[in-house]
C-alpha distance (Angstrom), angle and dihedral (degrees) to the residues before:
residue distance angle dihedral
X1 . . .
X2 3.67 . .
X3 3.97 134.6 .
X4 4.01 134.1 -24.9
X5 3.85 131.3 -134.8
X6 4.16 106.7 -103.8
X7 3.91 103.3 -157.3
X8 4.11 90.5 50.3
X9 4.20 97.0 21.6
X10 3.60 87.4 -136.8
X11 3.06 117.8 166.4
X12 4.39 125.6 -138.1
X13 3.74 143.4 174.4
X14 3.33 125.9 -131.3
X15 3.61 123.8 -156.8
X16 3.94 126.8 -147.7
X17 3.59 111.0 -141.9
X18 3.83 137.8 -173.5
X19 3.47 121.3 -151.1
X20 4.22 108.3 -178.1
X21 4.34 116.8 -172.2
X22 3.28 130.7 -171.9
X23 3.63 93.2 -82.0
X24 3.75 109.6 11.0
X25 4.31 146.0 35.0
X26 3.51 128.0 -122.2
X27 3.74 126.8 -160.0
X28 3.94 121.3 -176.1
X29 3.52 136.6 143.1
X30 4.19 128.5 -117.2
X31 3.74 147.0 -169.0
X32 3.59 120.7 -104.9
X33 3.61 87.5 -117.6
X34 3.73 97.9 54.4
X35 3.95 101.7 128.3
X36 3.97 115.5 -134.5
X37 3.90 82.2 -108.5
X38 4.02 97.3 54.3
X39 4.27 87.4 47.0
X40 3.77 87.9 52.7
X41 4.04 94.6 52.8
X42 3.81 99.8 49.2
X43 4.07 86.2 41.6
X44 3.92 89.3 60.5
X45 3.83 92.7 36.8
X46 3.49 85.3 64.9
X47 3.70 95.4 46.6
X48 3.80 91.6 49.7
X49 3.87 86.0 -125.9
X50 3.97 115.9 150.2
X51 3.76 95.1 165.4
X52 4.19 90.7 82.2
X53 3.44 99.8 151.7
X54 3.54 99.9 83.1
X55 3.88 99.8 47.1
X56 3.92 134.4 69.2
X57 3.97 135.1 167.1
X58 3.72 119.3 -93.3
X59 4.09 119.4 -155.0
X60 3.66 132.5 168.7
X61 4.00 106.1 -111.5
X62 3.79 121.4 -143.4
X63 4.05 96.2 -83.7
X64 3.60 88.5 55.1
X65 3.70 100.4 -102.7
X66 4.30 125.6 135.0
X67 4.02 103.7 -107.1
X68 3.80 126.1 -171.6
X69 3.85 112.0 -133.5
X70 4.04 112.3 -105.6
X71 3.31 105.4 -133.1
X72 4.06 105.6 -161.4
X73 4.25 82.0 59.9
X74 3.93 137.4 76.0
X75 3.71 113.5 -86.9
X76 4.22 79.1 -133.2
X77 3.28 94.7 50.4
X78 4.09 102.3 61.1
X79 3.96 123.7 95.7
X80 4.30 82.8 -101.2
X81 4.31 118.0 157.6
X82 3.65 103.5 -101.0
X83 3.67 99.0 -114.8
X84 3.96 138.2 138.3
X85 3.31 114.4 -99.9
X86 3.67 92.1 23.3
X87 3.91 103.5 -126.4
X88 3.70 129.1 -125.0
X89 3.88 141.5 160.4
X90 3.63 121.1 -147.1
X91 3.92 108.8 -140.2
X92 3.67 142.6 154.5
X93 3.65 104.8 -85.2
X94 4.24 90.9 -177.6
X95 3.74 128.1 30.6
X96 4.17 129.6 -141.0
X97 3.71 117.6 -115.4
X98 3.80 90.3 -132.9
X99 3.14 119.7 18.8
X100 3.90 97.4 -157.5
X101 3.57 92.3 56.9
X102 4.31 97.9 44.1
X103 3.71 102.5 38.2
X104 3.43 102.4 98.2
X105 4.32 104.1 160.0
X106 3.35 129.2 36.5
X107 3.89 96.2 -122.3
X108 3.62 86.4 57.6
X109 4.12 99.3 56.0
X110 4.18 86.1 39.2
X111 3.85 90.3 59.8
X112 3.65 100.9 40.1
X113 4.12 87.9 46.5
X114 3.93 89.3 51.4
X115 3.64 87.9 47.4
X116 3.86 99.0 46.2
X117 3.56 91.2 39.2
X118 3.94 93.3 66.1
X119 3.38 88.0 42.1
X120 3.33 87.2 67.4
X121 3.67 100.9 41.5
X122 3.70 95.7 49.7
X123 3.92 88.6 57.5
X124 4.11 87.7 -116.8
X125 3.43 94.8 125.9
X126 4.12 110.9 30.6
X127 3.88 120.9 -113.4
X128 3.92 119.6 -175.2
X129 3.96 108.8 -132.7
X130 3.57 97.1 -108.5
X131 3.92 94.5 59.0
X132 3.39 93.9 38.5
X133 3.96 92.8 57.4
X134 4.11 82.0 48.9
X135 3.98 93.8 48.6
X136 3.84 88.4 38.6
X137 4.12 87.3 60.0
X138 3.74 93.5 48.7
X139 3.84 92.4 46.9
X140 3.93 83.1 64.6
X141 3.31 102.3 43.2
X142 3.85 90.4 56.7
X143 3.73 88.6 47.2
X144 3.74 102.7 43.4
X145 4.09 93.4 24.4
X146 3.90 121.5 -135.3
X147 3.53 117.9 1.8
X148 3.78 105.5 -95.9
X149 4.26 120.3 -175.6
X150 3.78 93.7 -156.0
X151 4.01 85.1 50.3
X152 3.40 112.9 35.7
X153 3.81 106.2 51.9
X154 3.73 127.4 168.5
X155 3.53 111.3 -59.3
X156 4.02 101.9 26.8
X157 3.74 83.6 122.1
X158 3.68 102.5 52.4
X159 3.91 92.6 99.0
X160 3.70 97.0 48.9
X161 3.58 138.8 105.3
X162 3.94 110.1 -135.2
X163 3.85 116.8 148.4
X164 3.73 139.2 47.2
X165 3.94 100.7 -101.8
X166 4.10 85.2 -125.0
X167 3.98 81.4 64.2
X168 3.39 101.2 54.2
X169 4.10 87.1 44.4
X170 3.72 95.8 53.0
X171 4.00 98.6 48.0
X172 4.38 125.4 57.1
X173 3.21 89.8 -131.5
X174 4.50 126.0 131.4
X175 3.93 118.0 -123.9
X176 4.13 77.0 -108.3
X177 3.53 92.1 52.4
X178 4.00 90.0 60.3
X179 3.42 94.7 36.3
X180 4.05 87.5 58.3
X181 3.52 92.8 48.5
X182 4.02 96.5 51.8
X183 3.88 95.0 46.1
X184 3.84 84.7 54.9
X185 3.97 87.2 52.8
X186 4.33 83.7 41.8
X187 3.84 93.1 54.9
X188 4.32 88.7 66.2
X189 3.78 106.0 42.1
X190 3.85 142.3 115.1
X191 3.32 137.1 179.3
X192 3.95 92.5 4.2
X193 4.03 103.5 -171.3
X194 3.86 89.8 53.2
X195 3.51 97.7 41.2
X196 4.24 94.6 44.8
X197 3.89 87.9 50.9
X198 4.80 89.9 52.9
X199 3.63 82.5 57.6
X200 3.62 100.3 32.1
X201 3.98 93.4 61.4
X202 3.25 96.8 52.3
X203 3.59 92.6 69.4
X204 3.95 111.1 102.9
X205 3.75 98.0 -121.7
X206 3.96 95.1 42.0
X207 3.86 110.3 122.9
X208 3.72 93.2 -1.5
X209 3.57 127.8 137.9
X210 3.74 119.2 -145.3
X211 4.05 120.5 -142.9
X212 3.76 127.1 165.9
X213 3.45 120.5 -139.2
X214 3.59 155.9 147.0
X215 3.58 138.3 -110.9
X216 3.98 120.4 -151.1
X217 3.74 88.1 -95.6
X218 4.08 88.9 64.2
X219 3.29 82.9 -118.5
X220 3.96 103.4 161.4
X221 4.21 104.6 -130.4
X222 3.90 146.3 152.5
X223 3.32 124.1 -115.3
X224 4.09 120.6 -154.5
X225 3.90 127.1 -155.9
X226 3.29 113.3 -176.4
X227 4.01 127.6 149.0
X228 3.78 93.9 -75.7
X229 3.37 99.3 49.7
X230 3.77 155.1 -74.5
X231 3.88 115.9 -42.0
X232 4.08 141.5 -175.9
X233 3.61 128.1 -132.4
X234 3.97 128.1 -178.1
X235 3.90 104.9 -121.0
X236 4.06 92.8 -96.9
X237 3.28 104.4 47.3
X238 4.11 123.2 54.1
X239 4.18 85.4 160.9
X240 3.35 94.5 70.5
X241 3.89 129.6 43.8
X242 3.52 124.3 -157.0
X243 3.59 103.7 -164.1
X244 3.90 132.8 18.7
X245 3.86 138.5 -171.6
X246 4.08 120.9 -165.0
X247 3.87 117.9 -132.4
X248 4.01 79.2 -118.9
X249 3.58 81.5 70.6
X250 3.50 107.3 60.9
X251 3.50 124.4 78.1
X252 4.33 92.3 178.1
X253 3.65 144.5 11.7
X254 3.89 126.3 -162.0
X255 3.59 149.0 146.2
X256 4.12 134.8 -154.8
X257 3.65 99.8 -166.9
X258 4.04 112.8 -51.6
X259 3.87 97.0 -14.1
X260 3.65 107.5 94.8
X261 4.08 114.1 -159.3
X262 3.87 125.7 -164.8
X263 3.90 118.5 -163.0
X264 3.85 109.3 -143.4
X265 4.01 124.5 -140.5
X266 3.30 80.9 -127.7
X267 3.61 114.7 84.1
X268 3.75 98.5 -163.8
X269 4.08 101.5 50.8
X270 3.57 104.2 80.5
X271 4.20 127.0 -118.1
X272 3.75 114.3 -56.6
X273 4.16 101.0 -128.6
X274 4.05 131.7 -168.4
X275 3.66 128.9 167.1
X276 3.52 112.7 -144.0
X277 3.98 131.1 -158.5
X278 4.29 100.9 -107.2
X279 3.43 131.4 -3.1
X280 3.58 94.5 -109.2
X281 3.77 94.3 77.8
X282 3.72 95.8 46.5
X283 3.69 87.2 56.6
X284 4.32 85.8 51.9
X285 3.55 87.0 46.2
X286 3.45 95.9 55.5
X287 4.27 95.8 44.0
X288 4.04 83.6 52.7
X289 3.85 85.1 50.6
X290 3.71 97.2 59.5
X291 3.35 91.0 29.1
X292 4.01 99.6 64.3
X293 3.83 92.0 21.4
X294 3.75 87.8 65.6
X295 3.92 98.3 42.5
X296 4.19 80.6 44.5
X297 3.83 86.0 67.7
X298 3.80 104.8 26.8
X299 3.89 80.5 64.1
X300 4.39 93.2 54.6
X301 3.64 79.9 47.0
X302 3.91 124.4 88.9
X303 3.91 111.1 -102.7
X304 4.22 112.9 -90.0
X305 3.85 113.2 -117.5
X306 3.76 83.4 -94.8
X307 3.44 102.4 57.7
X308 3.88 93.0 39.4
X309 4.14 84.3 62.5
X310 3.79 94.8 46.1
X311 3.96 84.3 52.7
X312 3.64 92.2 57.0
X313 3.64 102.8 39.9
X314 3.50 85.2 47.9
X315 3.84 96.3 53.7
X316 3.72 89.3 44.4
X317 3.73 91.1 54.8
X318 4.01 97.3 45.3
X319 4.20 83.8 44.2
X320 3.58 83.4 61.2
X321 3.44 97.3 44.2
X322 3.53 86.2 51.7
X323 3.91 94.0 58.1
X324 3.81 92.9 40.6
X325 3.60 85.0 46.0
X326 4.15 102.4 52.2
X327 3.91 85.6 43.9
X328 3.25 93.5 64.6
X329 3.80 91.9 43.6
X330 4.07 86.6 56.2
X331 3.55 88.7 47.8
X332 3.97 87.0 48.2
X333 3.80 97.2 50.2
X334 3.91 80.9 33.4
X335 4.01 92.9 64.1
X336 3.99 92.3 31.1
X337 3.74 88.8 63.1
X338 3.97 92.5 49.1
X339 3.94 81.0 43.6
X340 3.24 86.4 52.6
X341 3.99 101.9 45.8
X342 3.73 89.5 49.5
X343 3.84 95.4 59.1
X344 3.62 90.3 44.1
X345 4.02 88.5 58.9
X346 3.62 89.7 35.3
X347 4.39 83.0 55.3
X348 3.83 91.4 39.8
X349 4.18 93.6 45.7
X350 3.61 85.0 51.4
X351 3.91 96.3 46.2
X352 3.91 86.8 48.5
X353 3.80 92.6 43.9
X354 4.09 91.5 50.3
X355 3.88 86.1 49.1
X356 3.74 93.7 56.9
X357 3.70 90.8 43.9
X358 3.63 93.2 50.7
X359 3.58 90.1 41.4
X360 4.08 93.0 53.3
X361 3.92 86.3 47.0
X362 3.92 96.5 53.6
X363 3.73 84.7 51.7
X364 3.61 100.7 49.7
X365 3.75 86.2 48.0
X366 4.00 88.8 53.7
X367 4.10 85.1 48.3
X368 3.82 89.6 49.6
X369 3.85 96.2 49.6
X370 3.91 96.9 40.2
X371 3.84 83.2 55.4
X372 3.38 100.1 45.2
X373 4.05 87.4 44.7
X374 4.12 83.5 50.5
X375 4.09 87.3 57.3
X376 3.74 94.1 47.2
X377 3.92 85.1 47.3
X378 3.58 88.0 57.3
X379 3.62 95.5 38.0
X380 3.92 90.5 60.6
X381 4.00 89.7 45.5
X382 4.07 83.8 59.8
X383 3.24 95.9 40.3
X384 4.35 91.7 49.3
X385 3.68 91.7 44.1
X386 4.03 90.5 59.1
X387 4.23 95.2 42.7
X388 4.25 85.7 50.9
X389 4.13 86.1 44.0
X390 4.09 86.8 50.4
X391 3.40 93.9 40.7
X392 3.65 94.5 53.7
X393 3.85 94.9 43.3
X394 4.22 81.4 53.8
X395 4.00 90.2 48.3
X396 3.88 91.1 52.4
X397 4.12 89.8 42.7
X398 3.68 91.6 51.5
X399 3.86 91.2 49.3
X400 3.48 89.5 48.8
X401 3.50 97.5 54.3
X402 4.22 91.4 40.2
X403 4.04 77.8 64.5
X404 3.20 92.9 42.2
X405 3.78 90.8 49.2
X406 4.28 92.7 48.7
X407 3.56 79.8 44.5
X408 3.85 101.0 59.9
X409 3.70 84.2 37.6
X410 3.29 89.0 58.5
X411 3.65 94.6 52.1
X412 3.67 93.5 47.4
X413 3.26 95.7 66.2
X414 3.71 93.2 50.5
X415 3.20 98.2 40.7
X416 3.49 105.4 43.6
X417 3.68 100.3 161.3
X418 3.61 92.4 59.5
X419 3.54 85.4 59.5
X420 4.04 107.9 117.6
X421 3.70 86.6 53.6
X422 3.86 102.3 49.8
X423 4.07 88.3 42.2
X424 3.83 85.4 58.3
X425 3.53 88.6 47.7
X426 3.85 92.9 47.5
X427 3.62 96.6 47.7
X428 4.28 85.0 49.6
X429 3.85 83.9 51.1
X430 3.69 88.1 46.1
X431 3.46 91.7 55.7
X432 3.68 98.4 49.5
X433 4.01 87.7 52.2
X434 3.32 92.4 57.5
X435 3.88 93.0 48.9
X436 3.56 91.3 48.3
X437 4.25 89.6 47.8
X438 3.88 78.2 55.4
X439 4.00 88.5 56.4
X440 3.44 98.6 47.4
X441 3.59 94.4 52.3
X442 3.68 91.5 53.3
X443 3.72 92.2 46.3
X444 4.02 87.9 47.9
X445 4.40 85.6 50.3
X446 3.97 89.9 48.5
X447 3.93 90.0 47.4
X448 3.93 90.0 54.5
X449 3.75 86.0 47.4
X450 3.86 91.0 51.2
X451 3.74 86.3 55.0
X452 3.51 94.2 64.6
X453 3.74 92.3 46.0
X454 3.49 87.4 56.5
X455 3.70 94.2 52.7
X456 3.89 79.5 57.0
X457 3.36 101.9 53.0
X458 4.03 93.1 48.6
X459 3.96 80.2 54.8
X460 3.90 102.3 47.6
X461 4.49 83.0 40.3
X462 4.09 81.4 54.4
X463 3.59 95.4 49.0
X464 4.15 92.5 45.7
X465 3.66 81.6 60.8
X466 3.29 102.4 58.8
X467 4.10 97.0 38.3
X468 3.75 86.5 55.8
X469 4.08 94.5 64.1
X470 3.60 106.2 97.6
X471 3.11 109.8 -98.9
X472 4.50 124.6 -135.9
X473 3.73 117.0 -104.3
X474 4.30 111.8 -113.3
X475 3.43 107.0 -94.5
X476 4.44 117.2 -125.1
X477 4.36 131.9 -168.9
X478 3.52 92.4 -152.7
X479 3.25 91.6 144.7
X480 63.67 110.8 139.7
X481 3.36 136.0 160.5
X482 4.04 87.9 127.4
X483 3.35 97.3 48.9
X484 3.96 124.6 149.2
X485 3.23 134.4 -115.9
X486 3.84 116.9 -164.5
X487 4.12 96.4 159.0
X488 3.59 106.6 135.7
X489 3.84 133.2 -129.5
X490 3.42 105.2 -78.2
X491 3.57 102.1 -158.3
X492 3.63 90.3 63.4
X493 3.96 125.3 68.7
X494 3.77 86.6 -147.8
X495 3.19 144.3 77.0
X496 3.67 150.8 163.3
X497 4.03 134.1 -174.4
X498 3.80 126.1 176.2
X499 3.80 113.2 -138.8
X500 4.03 111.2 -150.8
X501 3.43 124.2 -143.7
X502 3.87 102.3 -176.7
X503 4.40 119.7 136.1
X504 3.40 97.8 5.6
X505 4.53 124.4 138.2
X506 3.28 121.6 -142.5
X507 3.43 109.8 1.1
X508 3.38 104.0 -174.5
X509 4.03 99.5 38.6
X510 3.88 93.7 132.2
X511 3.69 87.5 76.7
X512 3.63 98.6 72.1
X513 3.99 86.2 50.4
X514 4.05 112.3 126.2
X515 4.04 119.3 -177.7
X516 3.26 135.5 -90.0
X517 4.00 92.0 -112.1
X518 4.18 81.7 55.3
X519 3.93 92.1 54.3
X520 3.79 99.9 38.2
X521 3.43 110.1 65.0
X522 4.13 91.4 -172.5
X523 4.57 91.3 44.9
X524 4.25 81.9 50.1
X525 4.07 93.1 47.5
X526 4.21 90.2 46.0
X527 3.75 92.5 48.3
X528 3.96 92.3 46.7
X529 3.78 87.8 46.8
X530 3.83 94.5 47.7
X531 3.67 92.3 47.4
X532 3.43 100.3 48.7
X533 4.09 87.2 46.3
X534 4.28 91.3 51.0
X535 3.40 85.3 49.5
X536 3.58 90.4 73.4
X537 3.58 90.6 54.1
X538 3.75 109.4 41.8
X539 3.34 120.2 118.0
X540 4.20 101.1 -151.0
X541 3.48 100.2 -158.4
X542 3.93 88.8 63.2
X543 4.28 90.0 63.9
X544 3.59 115.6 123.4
X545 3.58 118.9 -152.1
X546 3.51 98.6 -91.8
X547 3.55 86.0 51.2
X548 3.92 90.5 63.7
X549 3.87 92.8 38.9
X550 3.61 88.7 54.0
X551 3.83 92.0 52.2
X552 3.81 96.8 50.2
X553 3.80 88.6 51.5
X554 4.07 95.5 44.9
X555 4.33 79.9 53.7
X556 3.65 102.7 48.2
X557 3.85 86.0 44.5
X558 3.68 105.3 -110.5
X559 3.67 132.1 149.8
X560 4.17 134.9 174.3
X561 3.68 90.1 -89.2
X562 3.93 97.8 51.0
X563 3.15 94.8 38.1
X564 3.73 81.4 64.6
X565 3.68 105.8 45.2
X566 4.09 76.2 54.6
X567 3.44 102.4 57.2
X568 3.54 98.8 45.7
X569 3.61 104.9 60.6
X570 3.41 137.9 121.4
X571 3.97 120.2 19.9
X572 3.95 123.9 -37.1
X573 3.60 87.2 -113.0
X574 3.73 90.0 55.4
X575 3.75 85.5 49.3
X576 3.94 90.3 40.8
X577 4.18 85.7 63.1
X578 3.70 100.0 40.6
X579 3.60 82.8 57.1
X580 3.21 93.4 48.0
X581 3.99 96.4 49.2
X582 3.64 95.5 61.6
């Protein structure tokens, strides 16, 4: 309770609410006489959203059960928890058929790619690995922004949340591994929130709201609305529907208590009836009804005044973008390219700089050996001034003992009687001569061999000369306010709505939709690639269900679109009885 007016001493109640987004929390007080419609329009006022008719508030009610806020009722007087704040989560209630067409504002394709997004990461709507990995690498992109090396280094990815956890189960692949594989994806993209949201809705469970019922049979089914119409699903498989009826198709929608009734166009094919579990969801299946049918034919209806002006502000704004957007690009490439011509002086400096150091080293080498050659040089002078010395002190020995020889000669024949002992003596002399011959012939050998050294040395003093001219340096180039409300009456456990179909074109348009993967050539090639790449991975014995439906669909060539064309032919009676029959 909180405050009271002084001059009148009335007395009010405020009520604390909490509004939580995708991305944010909003806390703000109310009236008790704040309608559900009054809440909604300050809630997107503060978002800055204009394209209301596609969101709602979501609360838990007092049996425990998610509620969208009725807008043409007191917030007060709905079956809300008692709780302060109140608690509510602003979602998108009703999905676009394309979402490159319907997206006008920014805000709008931001909350309906958060939304989708954990969708997809919390396994409620299925993914196969392949596009998840793709969506994964736009979901980056439009967190982190263009894919920037200097940025983004190994690791910026550790923290986030990328993959379905049935993903990362099915394939042997580390957290790395993945992370790897997305920043490849990262390095390409472009407007990442638009682009996740093409591929996104092309998913069979995208935008689809899941109902079980019953048909007269008992037969235990799903039924799918979605914002092209009402579908039917056997109970294990929501990939694939089996039957489906346009919102051009339906002429009414009602319910008396858990028997659901749908009035065909067609006034021949009898009344399309389910049975569903409680009341409660046949009154949610009859909002969604209105809900989408009206959207259905809004869209195959030229744009209001409104729209039309959010269209062109829009465009304006992204054409800005655009401009601000391919200037920075220039200025990117711009500052790459310097980038660029710095490293390639920074490579050529260093080229230059390793020249001149190898250079300097090939002449200090040259230095070293010339003056190493110089000390042998001198070596060998030593070395030939000591064999000349020895020979010379051998010449002047073996002339001394020639005289000596003539002398004891001499002797011998004067003194004949002393002639044993000067024979010995002569043949000891004789002896020595001959050792000494030996000497000098050596000596003679080494001088010839000194000769050559000195050739040599004139050689190695040549080559001195020319190492010590200077030498040239190597030469280098481097150079909402109309929002609907289709809640029912909930006092009643019936209720019927009539759903016009007057001046609308091209009712059933949707049918001649193909995927994204079908009209971008580059989105087809990266799924192929990725598949064929997981493959290689995948553990099969981790595939869910879904997994194996989505298989046997991807090999007898369907997609969400055929599927659709499919399940819609032949008349609504013919439809009426299949539906019937199961």
């Amino acid at each position: 309770l909180r405050a009271s007016d002084s001059e009148s001493s009335v007395v009010f109640l405020q009520i604390n609410i909490r509004v939580t987004t995708m991305d944010a929390e909003l806390q703000f007080s109310i009236n008790p006489n704040t309608t559900g419609q009054q809440l909604y329009e300050e809630v997107v006022g503060m978002v800055g959203l204009r394209e209301v008719w596609y969101f709602g508030l979501l609360y838990t009610d007092t049996k425990g059960f998610h509620t969208w806020l009725k807008f043409n009722k007191k917030v007060t007087a709905q079956d809300i928890k008692k709780e302060s704040p109140i608690q509510f989560r602003f979602r998108a209630k009703f999905y676009p058929e394309d979402v490159a067409e319907e997206l006008i504002q920014d805000i709008t394709q931001k909350l309906f790619f958060m939304q989708v997004k954990e969708a997809i990461l919390t396994d409620e709507v299925y993914c196969p690995p392949e596009s998840a990995v793709l969506l994964a690498s736009y979901a980056v992109q439009a967190k982190f922004g263009d894919f920037d090396k200097e940025t983004h280094r190994n690791g910026y990815l550790a923290q986030e949340h990328l993959l379905p956890k049935r993903v990362l189960d099915q394939h042997k692949l580390s957290k790395e591994q993945w992370e790897q594989r997305v920043q490849t994806w990262h390095e390409e993209h472009r407007d990442a929130m638009l682009e996740y949201l093409k591929i996104s809705q092309d998913l069979e469970m995208y935008g689809v709201n899941f109902f079980e019922i019953k048909n007269r049979k008992g037969t235990e089914l799903w039924l799918g609305v979605d914002a092209l119409g009402l579908n039917i699903y056997e109970k294990e498989d929501r990939l694939t529907p089996k039957i489906g009826f346009p919102w051009s198709e339906i002429r009414n929608v009602s319910f008396s208590d858990k028997k659901f009734s749908i009035k065909p166009i067609d006034k021949k094919a009898p009344d399309f009836v389910f049975y569903a579990p409680r009341i409660r969801m046949n009154k949610r299946i009859l909002a969604l009804s209105m809900g989408n049918h009206e959207l259905y034919m809004r869209r195959r209806k030229p744009d209001s005044i409104e729209v039309q002006q959010m269209k062109t502000k829009a465009k304006e704004e992204r054409l800005q973008k655009q401009l601000e957007r391919a200037q920075l690009e220039n200025e990117k490439r711009k500052r790459e390219a310097m980038e660029r011509e710095k490293e390639q002086m920074e490579r050529e400096k260093k080229d230059l700089m390793l020249r001149l150091y190898e250079f300097e080293e090939t002449t200090k080498k040259a230095e070293r050996d010339l003056q190493e050659q110089l000390e042998r040089a001198a070596c060998l002078e030593e070395e030939r001034r000591r064999v000349e010395m020895d020979a010379a002190r051998l010449e002047a020995e073996r002339q001394a003992a020639l005289l000596a020889k003539e002398e004891l000669a001499r002797q011998a024949e004067i003194q004949l009687e002393s002639h044993e002992r000067l024979a010995a003596e002569l043949a000891e002399y004789t002896a020595k001569i001959a050792l000494l011959e030996e000497a000098k012939r050596t000596q003679e050998e080494e001088a010839e061999n000194w000769q050559s050294r000195e050739d040599l040395l004139k050689t190695r003093e040549e080559l001195h000369m020319v190492m010590a001219a200077p030498a040239a340096p190597p030469s280098s180039d481097s150079s909402h306010s109309s929002h609907s409300d289709h809640e029912e009456n909930e006092e009643n456990n019936s209720y019927s709505a009539e759903l016009h179909q007057q001046d609308i074109h091209d009712h059933r348009q949707e049918e001649d939709r193909i995927t994204e993967a079908e009209k971008n050539k580059r989105i087809k090639e990266q799924l192929m690639s990725l598949s064929e790449e997981l493959a290689q991975t995948r553990d099969d014995t981790r595939k869910t269900q879904n997994d194996l439906l989505h298989t046997e669909n991807v090999r007898a060539g369907r997609d969400k679109y055929k599927t659709l064309r499919q399940i819609r032919m032949g008349n609504t009676k013919q439809r009426v009885d299949e539906f019937e029959a199961l």
